[in-house]
C-alpha positions as CSV (number, residue, x, y, z in Angstrom):
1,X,-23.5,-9.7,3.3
2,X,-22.5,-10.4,6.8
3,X,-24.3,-9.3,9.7
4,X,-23.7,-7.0,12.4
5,X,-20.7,-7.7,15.2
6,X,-22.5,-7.9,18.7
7,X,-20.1,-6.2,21.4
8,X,-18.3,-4.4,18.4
9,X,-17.5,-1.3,20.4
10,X,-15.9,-3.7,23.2
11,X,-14.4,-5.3,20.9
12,X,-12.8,-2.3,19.4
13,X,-11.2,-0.9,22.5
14,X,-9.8,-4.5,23.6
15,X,-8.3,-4.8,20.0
16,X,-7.2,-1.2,19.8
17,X,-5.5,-1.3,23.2
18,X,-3.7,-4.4,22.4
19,X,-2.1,-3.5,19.4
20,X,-1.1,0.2,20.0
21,X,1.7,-1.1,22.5
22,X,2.3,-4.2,19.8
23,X,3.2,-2.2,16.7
24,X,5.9,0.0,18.2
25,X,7.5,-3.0,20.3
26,X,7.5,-4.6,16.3
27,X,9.6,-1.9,15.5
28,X,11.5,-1.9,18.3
29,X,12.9,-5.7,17.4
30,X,13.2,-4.1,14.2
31,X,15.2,-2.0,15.6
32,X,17.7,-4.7,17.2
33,X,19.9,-5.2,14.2
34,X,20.9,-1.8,13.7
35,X,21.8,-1.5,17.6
36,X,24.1,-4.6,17.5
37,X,26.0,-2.9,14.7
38,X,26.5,0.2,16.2
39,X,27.3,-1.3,20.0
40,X,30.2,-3.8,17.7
41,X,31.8,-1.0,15.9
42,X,31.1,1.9,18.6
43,X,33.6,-1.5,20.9
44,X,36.0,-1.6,18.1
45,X,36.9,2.1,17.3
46,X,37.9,5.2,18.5
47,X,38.4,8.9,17.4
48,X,37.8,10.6,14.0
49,X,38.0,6.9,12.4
50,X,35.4,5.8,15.0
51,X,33.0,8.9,14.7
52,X,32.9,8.0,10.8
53,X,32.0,4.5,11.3
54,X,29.8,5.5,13.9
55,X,27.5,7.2,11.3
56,X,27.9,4.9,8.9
57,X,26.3,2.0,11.0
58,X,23.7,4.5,12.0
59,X,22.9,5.0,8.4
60,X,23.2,0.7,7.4
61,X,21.4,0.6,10.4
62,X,18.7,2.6,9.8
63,X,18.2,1.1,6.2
64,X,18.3,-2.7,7.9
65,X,15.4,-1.3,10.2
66,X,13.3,-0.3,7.2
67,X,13.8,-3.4,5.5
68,X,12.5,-5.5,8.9
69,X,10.0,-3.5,9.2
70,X,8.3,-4.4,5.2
71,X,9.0,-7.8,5.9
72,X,7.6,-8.4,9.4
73,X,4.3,-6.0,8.1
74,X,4.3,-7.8,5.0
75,X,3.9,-11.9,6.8
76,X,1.8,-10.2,9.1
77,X,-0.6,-8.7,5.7
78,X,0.3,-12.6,4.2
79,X,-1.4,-14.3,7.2
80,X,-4.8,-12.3,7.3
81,X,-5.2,-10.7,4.3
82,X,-8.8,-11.2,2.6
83,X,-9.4,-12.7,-0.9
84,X,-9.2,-10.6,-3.6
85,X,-13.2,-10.9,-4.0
86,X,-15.8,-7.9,-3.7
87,X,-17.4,-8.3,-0.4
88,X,-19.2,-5.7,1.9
89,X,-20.3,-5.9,5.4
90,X,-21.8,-3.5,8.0
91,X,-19.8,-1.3,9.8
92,X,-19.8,-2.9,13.1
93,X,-18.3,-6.2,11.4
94,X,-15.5,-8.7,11.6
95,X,-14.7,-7.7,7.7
96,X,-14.0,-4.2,9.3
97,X,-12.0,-5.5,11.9
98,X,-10.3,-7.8,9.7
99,X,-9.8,-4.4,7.3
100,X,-8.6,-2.5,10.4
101,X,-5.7,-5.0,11.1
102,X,-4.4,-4.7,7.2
103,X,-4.8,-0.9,7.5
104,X,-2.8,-1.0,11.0
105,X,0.1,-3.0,9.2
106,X,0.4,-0.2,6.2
107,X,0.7,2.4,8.9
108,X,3.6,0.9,10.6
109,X,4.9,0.2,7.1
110,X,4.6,3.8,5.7
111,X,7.9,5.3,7.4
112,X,9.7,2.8,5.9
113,X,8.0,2.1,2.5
114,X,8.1,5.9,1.5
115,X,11.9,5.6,1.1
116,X,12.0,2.3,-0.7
117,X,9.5,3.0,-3.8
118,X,10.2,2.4,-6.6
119,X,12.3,-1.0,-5.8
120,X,11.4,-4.6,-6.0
121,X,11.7,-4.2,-2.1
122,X,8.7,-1.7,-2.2
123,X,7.3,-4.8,-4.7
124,X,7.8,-7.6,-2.8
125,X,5.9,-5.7,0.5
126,X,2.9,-5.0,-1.7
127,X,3.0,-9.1,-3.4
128,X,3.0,-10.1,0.5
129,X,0.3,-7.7,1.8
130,X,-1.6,-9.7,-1.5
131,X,-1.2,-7.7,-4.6
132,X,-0.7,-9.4,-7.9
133,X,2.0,-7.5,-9.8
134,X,3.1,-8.0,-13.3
135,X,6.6,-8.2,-14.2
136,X,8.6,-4.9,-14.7
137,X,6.0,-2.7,-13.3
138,X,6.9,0.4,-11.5
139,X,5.5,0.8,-8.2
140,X,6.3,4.9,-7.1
141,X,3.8,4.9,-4.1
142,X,3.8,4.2,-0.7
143,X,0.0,5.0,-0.3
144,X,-1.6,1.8,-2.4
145,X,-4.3,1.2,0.3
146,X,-5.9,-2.4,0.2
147,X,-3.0,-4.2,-1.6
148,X,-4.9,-7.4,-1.3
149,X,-7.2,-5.8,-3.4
150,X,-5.6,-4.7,-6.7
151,X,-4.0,-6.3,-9.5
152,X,-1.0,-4.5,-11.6
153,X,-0.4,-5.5,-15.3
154,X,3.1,-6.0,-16.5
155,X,5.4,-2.5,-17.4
156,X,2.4,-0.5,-15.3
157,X,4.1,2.4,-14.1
158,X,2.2,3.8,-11.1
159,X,3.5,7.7,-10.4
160,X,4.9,9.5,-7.4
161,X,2.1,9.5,-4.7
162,X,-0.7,7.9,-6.3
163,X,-3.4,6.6,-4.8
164,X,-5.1,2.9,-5.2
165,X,-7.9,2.6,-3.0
166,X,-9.4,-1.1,-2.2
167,X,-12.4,0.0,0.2
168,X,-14.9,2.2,1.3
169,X,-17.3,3.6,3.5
170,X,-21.0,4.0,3.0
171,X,-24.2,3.9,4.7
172,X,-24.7,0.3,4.6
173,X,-21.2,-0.4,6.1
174,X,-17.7,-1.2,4.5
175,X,-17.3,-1.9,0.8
176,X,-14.2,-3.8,-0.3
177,X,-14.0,-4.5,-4.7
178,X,-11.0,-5.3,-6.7
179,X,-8.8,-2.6,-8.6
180,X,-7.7,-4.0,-12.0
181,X,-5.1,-1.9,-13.9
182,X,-4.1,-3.3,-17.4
183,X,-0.2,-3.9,-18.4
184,X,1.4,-0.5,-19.8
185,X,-0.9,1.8,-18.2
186,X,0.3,5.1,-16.6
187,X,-1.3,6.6,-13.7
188,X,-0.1,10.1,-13.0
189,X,1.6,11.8,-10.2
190,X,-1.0,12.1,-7.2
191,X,-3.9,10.5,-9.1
192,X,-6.6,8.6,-7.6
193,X,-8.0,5.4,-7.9
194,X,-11.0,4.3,-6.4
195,X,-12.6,1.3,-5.4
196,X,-13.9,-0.9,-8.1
197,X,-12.3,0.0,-11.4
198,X,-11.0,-1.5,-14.0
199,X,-8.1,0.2,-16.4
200,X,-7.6,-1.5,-19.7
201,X,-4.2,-1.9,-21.2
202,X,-2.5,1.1,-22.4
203,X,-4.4,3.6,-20.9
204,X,-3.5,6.6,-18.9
205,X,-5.0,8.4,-16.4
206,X,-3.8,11.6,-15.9
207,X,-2.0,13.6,-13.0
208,X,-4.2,14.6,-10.0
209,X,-6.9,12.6,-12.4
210,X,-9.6,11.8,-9.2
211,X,-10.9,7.9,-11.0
212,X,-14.4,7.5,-9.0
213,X,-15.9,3.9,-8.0
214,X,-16.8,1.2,-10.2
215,X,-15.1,3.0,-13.0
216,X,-13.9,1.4,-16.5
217,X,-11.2,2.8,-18.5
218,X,-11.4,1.0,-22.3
219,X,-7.5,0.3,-23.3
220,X,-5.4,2.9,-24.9
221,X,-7.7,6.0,-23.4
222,X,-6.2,9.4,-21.6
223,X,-8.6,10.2,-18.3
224,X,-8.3,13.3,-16.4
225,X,-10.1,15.6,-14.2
226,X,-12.1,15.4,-11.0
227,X,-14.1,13.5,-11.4
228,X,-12.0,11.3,-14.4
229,X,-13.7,11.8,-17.9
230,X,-12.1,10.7,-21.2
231,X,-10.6,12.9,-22.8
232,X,-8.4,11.1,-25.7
233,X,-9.8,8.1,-27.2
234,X,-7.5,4.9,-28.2
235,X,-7.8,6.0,-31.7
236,X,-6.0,9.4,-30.8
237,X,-9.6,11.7,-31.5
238,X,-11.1,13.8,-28.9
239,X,-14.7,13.0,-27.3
240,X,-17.4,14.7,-29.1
């Protein structure tokens, strides 16, 4: 465990300070592509004809903006992501600083990632932030916190605002562990997964299914519930 940050409150407002301004001049450049369209073809027409092409280089432009803006936050997520590797540090800690940068880049990601999930654009954003995905899974989910830290099996379909959670925090400080979900697993429509666990192949957790930490679904199971209990085994009986 790594010890505590000396000067981690200056260090905090320095940081925090620095990158406010940074992220929206990020999307500002990512921004310049869509306003060369629009000055070339606002030059190059006029009336009812010009008006149309107006808003369609709004529209191309806005969808070029959300793409820059995934793949600027993604090299940025490639460059200082942390291993995938259970690790825990206090509060006051260059792991939480580290953390805080990752969690900074989602946020400027969001506006732009809700609209692009499920496509292998959303995909490609989560594989450079650091997540391992298998091939033909389904990514429906803008709010997979702590990419770095999860791991998706192959033909894993992961529902409409889910939630994979890499990290938390607790007395002793920050707490990052791996998130392991099996190939062919569902997880439900605003489910939660937390920090820790490990879904086998197969399984299912169900819709608005709250998984706590450290958790271990056995393949081929249906979880639901808040707190997450089984409640269909592989073998298709019911828990006694």
């Amino acid at each position: 465990m790594a010890g505590k940050l000396r000067g981690f409150g200056w260090i905090q407002a320095i940081l925090s300070a620095a990158l406010m301004p940074l992220g929206f001049i990020m999307w500002g450049l990512a921004a310049v592509p869509g306003i060369w369209l629009f000055r070339e073809v606002d030059s190059r027409t006029e009336g009812m004809v010009g008006l149309l092409a107006l808003g369609a280089a709004i529209g191309i432009g806005a969808l070029v903006w959300c793409l820059a803006v995934l793949l600027m936050m993604g090299f940025c997520g490639l460059l200082l992501r942390p291993s995938r590797e259970s690790q825990r540090a206090p509060t006051e800690s260059w792991l939480t600083i580290r953390w805080a940068f990752m969690a900074l880049f989602h946020r400027l990601a969001l506006p732009s990632l809700k609209w692009l999930v499920p496509s292998f654009v959303g995909n490609l954003y989560y594989q450079l932030m650091g997540c391992k995905i298998g091939r033909g899974a389904q990514i429906n989910t803008p709010a997979m916190v702590d990419a770095y830290m999860v791991e998706i099996g192959a033909r894993t379909i992961l529902g409409g605002d889910s939630v994979v959670n890499g990290h938390l925090f607790e007395k002793d400080g920050i707490h990052l562990a791996p998130v392991r979900i099996g190939s062919d697993v569902v997880i439900g429509t605003m489910a939660q997964i937390s920090p820790g666990c490990v879904i086998g192949d197969g399984a299912v957790i169900a819709a608005c299914a709250v998984l706590p930490k450290f958790t271990e679904v056995p393949a081929g199971e249906i979880w639901g519930g808040l707190p997450a209990k089984c409640i269909r085994k592989a073998d298709g009986s019911k828990p006694e």
